[in-house]
C-alpha positions in Angstrom: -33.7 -69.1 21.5 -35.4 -68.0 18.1 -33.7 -67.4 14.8 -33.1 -63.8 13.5 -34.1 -64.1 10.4 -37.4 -65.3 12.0 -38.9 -61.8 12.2 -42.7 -62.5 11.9 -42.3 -64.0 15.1 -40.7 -61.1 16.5 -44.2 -59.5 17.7 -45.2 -62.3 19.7 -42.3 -61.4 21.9 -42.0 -57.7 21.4 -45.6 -56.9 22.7 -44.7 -53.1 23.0 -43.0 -52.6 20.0 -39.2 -51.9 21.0 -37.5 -52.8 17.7 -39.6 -50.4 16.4 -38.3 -47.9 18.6 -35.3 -48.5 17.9 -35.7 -48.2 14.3 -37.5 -44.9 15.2 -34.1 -43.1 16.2 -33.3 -41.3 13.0 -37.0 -40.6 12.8 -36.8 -39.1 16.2 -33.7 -37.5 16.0 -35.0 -35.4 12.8 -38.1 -34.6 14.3 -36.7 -33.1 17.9 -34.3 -31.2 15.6 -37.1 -29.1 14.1 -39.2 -29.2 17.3 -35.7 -27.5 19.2 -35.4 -25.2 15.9 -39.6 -23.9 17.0 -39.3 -23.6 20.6 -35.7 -22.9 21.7 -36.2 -19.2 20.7 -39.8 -19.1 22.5 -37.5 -20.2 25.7 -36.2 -16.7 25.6 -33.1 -18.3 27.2 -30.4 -16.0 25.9 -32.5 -13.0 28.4 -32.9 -15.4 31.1 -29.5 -16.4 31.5 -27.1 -15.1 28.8 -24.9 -16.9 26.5 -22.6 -19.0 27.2 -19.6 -18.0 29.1 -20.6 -14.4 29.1 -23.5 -14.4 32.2 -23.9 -18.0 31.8 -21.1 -19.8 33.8 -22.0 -23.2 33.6 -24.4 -26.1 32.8 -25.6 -28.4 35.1 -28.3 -31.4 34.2 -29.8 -33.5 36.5 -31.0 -36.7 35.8 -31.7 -40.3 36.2 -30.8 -43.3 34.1 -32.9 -43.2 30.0 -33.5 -39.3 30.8 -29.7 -38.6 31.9 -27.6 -39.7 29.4 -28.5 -37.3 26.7 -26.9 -35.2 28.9 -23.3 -37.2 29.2 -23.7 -37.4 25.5 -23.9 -33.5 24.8 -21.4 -33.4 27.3 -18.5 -35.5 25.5 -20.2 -33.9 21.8 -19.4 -30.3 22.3 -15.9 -30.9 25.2 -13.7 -29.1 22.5 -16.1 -26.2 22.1 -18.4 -24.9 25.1 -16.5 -22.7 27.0 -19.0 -23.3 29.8 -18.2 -26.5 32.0 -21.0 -28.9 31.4 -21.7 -31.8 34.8 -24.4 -34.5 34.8 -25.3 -34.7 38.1 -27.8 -37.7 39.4 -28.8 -38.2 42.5 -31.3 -36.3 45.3 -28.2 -33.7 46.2 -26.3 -30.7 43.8 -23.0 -30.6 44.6 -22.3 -26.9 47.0 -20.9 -25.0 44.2 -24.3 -25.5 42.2 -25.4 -22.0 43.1 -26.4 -18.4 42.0 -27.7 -17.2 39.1 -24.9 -18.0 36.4 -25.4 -21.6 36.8 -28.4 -23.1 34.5 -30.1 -26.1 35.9 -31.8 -28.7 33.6 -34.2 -31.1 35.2 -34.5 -34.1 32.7 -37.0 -36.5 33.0 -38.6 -38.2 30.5 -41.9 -38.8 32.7 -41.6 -35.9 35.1 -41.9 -37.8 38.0 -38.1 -39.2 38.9 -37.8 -38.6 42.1 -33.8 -37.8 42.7 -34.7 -35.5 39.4 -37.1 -33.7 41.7 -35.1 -33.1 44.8 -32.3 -31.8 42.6 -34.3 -29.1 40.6 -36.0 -28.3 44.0 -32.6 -27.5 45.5 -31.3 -25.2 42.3 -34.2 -23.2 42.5 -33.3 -22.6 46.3 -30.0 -21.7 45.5 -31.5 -19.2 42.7 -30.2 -21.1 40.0 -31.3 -20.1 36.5 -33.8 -23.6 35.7 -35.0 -25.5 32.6 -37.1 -28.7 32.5 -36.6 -31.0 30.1 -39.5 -33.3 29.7 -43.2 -34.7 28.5 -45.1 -33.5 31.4 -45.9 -34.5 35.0 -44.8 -33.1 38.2 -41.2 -31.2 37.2 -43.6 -29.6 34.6 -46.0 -28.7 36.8 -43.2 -26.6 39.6 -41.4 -25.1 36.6 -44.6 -23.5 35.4 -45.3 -22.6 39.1 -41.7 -21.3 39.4 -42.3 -19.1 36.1 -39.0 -21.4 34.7 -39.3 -22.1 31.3 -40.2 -25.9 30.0 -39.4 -27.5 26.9 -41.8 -29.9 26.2 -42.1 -33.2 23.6 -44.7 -36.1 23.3 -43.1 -39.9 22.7 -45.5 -42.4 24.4 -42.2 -44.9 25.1 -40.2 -46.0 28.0 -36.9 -43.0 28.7 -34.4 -45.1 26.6 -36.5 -45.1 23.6 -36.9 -41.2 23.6 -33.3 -40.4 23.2 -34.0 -38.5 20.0 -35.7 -35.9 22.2 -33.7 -36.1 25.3 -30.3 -35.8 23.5 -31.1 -33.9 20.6 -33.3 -31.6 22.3 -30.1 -30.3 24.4 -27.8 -29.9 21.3 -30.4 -27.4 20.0 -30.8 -25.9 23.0 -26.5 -25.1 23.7 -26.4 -24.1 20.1 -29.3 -21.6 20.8 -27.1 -20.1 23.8 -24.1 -19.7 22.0 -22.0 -23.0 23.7 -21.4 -24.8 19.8 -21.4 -24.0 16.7 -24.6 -24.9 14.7 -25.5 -28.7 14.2 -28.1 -28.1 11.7 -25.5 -30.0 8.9 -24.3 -32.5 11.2 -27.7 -33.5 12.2 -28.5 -34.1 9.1 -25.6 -36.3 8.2 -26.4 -38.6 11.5 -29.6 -39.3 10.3 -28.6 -40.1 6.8 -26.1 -42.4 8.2 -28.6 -43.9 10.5 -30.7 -44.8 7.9 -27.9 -46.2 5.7 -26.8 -47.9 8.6 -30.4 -49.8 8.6 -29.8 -51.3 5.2 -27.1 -52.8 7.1 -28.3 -53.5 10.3 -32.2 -53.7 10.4 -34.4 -56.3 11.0 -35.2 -57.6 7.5 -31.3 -58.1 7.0 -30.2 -61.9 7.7 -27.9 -62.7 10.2 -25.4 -64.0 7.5 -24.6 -60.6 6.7 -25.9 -58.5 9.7 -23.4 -57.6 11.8 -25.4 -56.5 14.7 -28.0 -59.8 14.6 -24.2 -61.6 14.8 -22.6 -59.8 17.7 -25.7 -60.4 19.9 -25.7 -64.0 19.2 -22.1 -63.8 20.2 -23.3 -62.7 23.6 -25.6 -65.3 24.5 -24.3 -67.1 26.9 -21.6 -64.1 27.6 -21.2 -60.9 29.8 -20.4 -57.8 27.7 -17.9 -55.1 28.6 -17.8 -52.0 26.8 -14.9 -49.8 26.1 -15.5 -46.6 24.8 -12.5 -43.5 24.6 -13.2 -40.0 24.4 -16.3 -39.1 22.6 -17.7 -43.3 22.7 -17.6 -43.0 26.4 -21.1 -42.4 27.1 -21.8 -44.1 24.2 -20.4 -47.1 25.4 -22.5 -46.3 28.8 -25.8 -46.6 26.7 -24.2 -49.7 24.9 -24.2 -51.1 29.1 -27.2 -49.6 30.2 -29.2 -51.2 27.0 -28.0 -54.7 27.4 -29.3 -54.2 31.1 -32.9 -52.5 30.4 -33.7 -54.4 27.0 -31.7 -58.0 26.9 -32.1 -57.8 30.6 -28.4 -58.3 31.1 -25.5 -57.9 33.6 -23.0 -55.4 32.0 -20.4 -53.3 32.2 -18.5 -50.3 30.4 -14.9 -48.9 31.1 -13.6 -45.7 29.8 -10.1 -45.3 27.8 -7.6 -44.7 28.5 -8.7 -44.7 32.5 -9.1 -48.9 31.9 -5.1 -49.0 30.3 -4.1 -47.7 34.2 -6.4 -50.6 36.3 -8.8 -53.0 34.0 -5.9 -54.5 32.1 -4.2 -56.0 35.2 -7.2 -58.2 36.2 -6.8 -60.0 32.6 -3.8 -61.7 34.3 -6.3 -63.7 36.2 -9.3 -64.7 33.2 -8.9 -68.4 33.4 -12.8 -68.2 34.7 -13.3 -65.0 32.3 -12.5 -66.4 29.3 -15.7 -68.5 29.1 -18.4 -65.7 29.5 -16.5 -62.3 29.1 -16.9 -60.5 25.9 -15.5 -57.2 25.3 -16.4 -54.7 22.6 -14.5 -52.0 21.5 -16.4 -49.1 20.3 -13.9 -47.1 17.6 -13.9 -43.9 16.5 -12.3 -41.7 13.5 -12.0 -38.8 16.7 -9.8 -41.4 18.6 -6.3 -40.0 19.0 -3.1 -41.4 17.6 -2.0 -42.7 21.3 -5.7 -43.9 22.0 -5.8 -45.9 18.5 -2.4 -47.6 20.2 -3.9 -48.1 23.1 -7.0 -50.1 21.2 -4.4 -52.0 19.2 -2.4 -53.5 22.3 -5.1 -53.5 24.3 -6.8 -56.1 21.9 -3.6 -58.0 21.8 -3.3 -58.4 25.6 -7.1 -59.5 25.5 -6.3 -62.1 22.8 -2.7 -63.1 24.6 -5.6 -63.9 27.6 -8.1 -66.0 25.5 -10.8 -63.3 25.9 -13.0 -62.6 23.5 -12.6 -58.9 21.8 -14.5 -57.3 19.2 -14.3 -53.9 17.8 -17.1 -52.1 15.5 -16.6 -49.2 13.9 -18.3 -45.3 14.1 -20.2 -44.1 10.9 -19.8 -40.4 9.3 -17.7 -37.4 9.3 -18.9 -35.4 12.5 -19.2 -35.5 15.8 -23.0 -36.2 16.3 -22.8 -38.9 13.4 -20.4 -40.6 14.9 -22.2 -41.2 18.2 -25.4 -41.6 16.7 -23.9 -44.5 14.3 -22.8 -46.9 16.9 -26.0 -45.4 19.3 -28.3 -46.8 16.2 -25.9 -49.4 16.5 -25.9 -50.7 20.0 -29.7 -50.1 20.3 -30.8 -52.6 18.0 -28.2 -55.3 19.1 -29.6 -55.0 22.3 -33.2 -55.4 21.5 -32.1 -58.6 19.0 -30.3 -60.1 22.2 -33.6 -60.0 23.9 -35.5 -61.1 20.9 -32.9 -64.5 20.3 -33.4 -64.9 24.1 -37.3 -64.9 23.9 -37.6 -61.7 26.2 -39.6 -59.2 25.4 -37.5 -55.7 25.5 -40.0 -53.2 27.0 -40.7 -54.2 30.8 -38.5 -52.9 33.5 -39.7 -55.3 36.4 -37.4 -54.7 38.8 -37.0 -50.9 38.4 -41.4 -51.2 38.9 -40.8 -52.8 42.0 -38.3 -50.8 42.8 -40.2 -48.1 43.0 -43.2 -49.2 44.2 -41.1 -50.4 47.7 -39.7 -46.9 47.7 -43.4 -45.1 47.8 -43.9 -47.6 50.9 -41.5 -46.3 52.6 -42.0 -42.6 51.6 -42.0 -40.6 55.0 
């Protein structure tokens, strides 16, 4: 283990630079913003497809884990105003009703190479879907262009998790071009205000005695983290899990509220074993409802009444976006401190590498 405050040690561990990633998000968030602002109206998407719940029905985007959860993001951002139902879909198959022109399909893949990403996008243009690809390149690029389906393209030399900026941002632009939400152009701004705020708070050069996120990963040395999330901090709670797993190289787990209240809560009856190694974190938000913010409240009690560790932290900002973003920023750089206090370096994916290496083996 290595001290926090240690942070000129920090790039002996961190050989590809994922803290500064991390600290990148605002950066990146600003920066797809204006790139979505340039290219959304070359897309000429509005013709293609129409606007949102006129022609265009409904929104389906296909990916796989870093380049798919922009997509459950957007999904939970605009649930009170897109009148066009919105599914993230991963895996090689499209559900039947995935069909006809009125559906738009999104292929998002940060490399263009995911191969469920592929299969999917193949099957919507077979279906004579309406298609965009979302991503820097490779082969998804390559068939959309063949396919005459537009592609909206970024550069961010990084592993998928780190190019969230583009992946999520990248999509909010692109509904508000169609008509699906009102303009984000103010609340983007905000989130990245906050974000940086939020750093002066949070970042690196800030000691653990007063860094809250340096803190909470140390809390979860030894522990397994569950996140809760309600609402609009579901998938944000989802990228809280699937950080911890990719960066500090960790088993976790999220739950979504109220759905936990009606199964998760029964198994704290039997924690004797939990109450050593479980952590749970509670990801709040100004957007929670009355009955949800009762439902945190003795949901925390029941946890404590168990001897199981619960901590809540808090959303930054007024909107939407700035909310998410906030405990995004947030959850990012915990994660990345976990694996720095543990001596692991963030970037490497080992066993998704093998993974896939097996899996071209075995390619028919």
């Amino acid at each position: 283990m290595i001290d926090l405050d240690a942070i000129e040690q920090f790039a002996t561990i961190d050989k590809q630079s994922m803290l500064a990633h991390a600290l990148n998000l605002p950066l990146t968030c600003a920066d797809a913003w204006e790139l979505g602002q340039r290219e959304c109206p070359q897309l000429d998407l509005s013709r293609r497809v129409g606007r949102c719940g006129d022609r265009l029905r409904q929104i389906v985007i296909t990916g796989m884990g870093g380049s798919a959860i922009g997509g459950d993001l957007l999904a939970a951002l605009v649930a009170g105003e897109c009148p066009c139902p919105i599914l993230v879909q991963r895996g090689y198959e499209l559900p039947a009703f995935v069909s006809g022109p009125e559906t738009l399909v999104i292929g998002c893949s940060h490399s263009g190479n995911t191969e469920e990403t592929l299969s999917a996008f193949g099957q919507a243009r077979q279906r004579g879907t309406a298609l965009l690809a979302l991503t820097t390149g490779g082969e998804i690029s390559r068939l959309a262009d063949g396919w005459g389906a537009p592609v909206l393209r970024y550069a961010y030399d990084s592993q998928p998790r780190a190019a969230l900026g583009y992946s999520f941002i990248l999509l909010v632009n692109l509904l508000c071009h169609l008509g699906c939400t009102a303009d984000k152009t103010a609340d983007l701004s905000e989130a990245v205000e906050v974000m940086r705020v939020l750093q002066t708070e949070i970042g690196p050069a800030v000691p653990v005695v007063t860094n809250p996120a340096k803190r909470l990963a140390g809390q979860l040395m030894e522990r397994l983290p569950v996140v809760y999330g309600a609402g609009l901090m579901e998938p944000v709670a989802r990228r809280w899990k699937t950080q911890l797993n990719e960066n500090a190289k960790r088993w976790a787990f999220f739950e979504p509220m109220p759905e936990l209240n009606h199964n998760a809560v029964v198994g704290y009856e039997r924690s004797e074993r939990l109450r050593a190694w479980g952590s749970v974190i509670m990801l709040r938000s100004r957007y929670d409802s009355q009955r949800i913010q009762a439902r945190w409240r003795i949901t925390r009690e029941l946890l404590l009444h168990e001897g199981v560790v619960a901590d809540q932290v808090q959303a930054r900002g007024q909107s939407r976006l700035a909310q998410m973003l906030s405990l995004i920023h947030y959850g990012d750089l915990m994660s990345v401190y976990l694996a720095l206090a543990s001596n692991v370096d963030p970037t490497p994916v080992t066993p998704i590498a093998y993974l896939k290496e097996q899996l071209e083996r075995e390619a028919p």
